[in-house]
N, C-alpha and C positions, 0 to 999 in steps of 0.2 A: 142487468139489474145488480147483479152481485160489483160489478166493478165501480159502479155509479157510490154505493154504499162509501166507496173508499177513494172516490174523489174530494174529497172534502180534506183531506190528509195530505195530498198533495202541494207543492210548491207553488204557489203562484205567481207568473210572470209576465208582462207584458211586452212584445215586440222582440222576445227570447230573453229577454233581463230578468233576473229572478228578482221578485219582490217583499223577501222573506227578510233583507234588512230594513225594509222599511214596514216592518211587522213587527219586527223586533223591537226600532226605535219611535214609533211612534205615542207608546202609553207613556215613554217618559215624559213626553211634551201635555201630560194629563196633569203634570205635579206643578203647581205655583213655585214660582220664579224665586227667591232668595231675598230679602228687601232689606232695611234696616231695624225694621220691626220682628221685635221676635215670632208675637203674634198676631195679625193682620187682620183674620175672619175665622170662622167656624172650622171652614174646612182644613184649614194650617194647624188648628189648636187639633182637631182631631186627627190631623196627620201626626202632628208630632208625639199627640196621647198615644198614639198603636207604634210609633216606631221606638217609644219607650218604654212600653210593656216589654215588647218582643226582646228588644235588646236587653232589659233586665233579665227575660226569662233565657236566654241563650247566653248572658256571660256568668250569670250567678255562679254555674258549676265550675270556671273556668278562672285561675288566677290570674295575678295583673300581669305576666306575659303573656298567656288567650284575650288580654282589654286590645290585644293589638287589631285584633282580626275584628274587629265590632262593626267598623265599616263596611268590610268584604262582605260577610256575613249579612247584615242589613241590607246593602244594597242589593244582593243575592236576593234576599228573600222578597225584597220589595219589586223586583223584577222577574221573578218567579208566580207573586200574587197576581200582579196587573197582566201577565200575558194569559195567566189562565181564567181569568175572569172575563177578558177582553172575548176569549177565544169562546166563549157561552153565548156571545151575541151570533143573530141570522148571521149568516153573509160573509162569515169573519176566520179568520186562518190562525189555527193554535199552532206556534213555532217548537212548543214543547212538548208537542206529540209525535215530534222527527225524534228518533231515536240517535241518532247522529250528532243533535243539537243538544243532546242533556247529558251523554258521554263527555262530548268537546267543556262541558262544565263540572262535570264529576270527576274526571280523571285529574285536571291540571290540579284541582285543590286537593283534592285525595293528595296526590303526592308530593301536594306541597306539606300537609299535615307529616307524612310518611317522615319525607328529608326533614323538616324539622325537626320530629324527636331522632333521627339516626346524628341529625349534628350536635344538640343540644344534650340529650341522653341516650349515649348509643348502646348504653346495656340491659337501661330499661327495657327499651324502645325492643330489642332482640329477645329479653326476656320472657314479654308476651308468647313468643313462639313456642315455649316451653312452660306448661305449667309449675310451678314447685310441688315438690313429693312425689314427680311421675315414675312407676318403675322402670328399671333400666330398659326390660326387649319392649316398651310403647314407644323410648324416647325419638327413633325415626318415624314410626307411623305419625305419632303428635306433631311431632314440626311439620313432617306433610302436610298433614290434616291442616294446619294452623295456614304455615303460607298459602295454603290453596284459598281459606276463608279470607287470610288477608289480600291478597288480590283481586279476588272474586267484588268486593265492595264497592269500586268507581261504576262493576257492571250490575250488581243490586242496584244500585242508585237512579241509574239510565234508566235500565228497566221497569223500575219500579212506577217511575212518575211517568214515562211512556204510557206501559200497560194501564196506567189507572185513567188515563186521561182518554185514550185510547178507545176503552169501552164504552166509557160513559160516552161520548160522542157516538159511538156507533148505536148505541143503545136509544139517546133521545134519536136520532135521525130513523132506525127501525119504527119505534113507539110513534111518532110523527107521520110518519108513512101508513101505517097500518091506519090512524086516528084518519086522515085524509079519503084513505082508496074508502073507509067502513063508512063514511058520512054519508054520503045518495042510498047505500043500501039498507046500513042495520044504524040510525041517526041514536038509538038509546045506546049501543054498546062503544059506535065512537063517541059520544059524551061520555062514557067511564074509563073507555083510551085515555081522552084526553085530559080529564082529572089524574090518570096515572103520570101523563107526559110531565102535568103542572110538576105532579112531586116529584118525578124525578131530575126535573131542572134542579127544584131546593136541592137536592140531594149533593146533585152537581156541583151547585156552587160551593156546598159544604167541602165538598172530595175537591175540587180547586185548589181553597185554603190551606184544607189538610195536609194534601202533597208538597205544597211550597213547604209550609212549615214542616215536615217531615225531612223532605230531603234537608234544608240549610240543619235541621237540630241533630240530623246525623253525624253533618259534617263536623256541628262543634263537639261531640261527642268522638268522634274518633282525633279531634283537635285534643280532646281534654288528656286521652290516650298519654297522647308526646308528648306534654310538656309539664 
């Protein structure tokens, strides 16, 4: 029973083929095609109304050298929302609760923010490691302290949206079970299960959102860091 819980986490593959890239690439085929028209139908005007909020709220803090990352940044987040939402439906395989799969995305742009400011501003960028006005016998324990925090961040990151995603999956799939075995025997307490399951879908889908935007606003904030 306990292993069964964490089949659902699992890769899925058919004939030994892993089919975790076409888990990946399949929501993008959710997004209407590019036409001549700016705006076409309801659902383009409201795509492009939320990819213009977001993008306003993640470049604002950020000057016209962070305008460069708007796309990475967007398309990040917009590929971050759709596999977690994707990954709420029955039946359905969430890529971003491999912890493997949100490092392999954490790290490369982490360090790409990093080399950025060490090319761009390599004194600021070293500054941070050192607070101003530290007394002299802290100044090795603080750079310690500092570089360990500064590295440790591509694995916050992983971590972060893993574990959150993580639970909630485990959590509706317990509540689900439980609502199921309790129906033949106690039918009044699995009807208050299952009113619990209802809200913790919403919940879910809120903590989906959340994480996406979570993780990309970090990124632009340690962007904002360098440059």
């Amino acid at each position: 029973m306990n292993l069964s819980f964490f089949d659902q986490f699992m890769s899925p593959s058919m004939l030994g083929i892993p089919l975790i890239l076409i888990s990946m690439l399949f929501p993008m085929l959710l997004f209407p095609s590019p036409n001549s028209r700016w705006v076409s139908n309801r659902y383009s005007t409201l795509q492009l109304w939320f990819m213009h909020l977001i993008t306003k709220q993640l470049m604002t803090p950020l000057n016209k050298k962070g305008h460069k990352w708007a796309i990475i940044l967007m398309s990040l987040m917009i590929f971050l929302l759709t596999i977690n939402l994707l990954g709420l439906l029955p039946y359905t395989f969430t890529p971003t609760t491999q912890l493997s799969m949100n490092m392999a995305l954490a790290f490369p742009l982490w360090l790409a923010t990093l080399l950025t400011g060490l090319r761009n501003q390599p004194s600021a960028s070293l500054g941070h490691l050192l607070p101003e006005g530290t007394p002299t016998p802290l100044v090795p324990a603080l750079i310690l302290i500092e570089t360990t925090s500064l590295l440790i961040r591509p694995l916050a990151l992983g971590v972060r949206l893993t574990a959150n995603l993580t639970a909630g999956h485990l959590l509706i799939q317990l509540i689900s079970t439980a609502t199921i075995t309790l129906l033949p025997i106690m039918p009044m307490v699995s009807f208050a299960t299952a009113t619990i399951l209802f809200l913790l879908t919403i919940l879910e889908v809120a903590v989906a959102m959340i994480q996406a935007y979570v993780f990309v606003l970090l990124l632009s904030l340690y962007l904002q860091e360098n440059i």
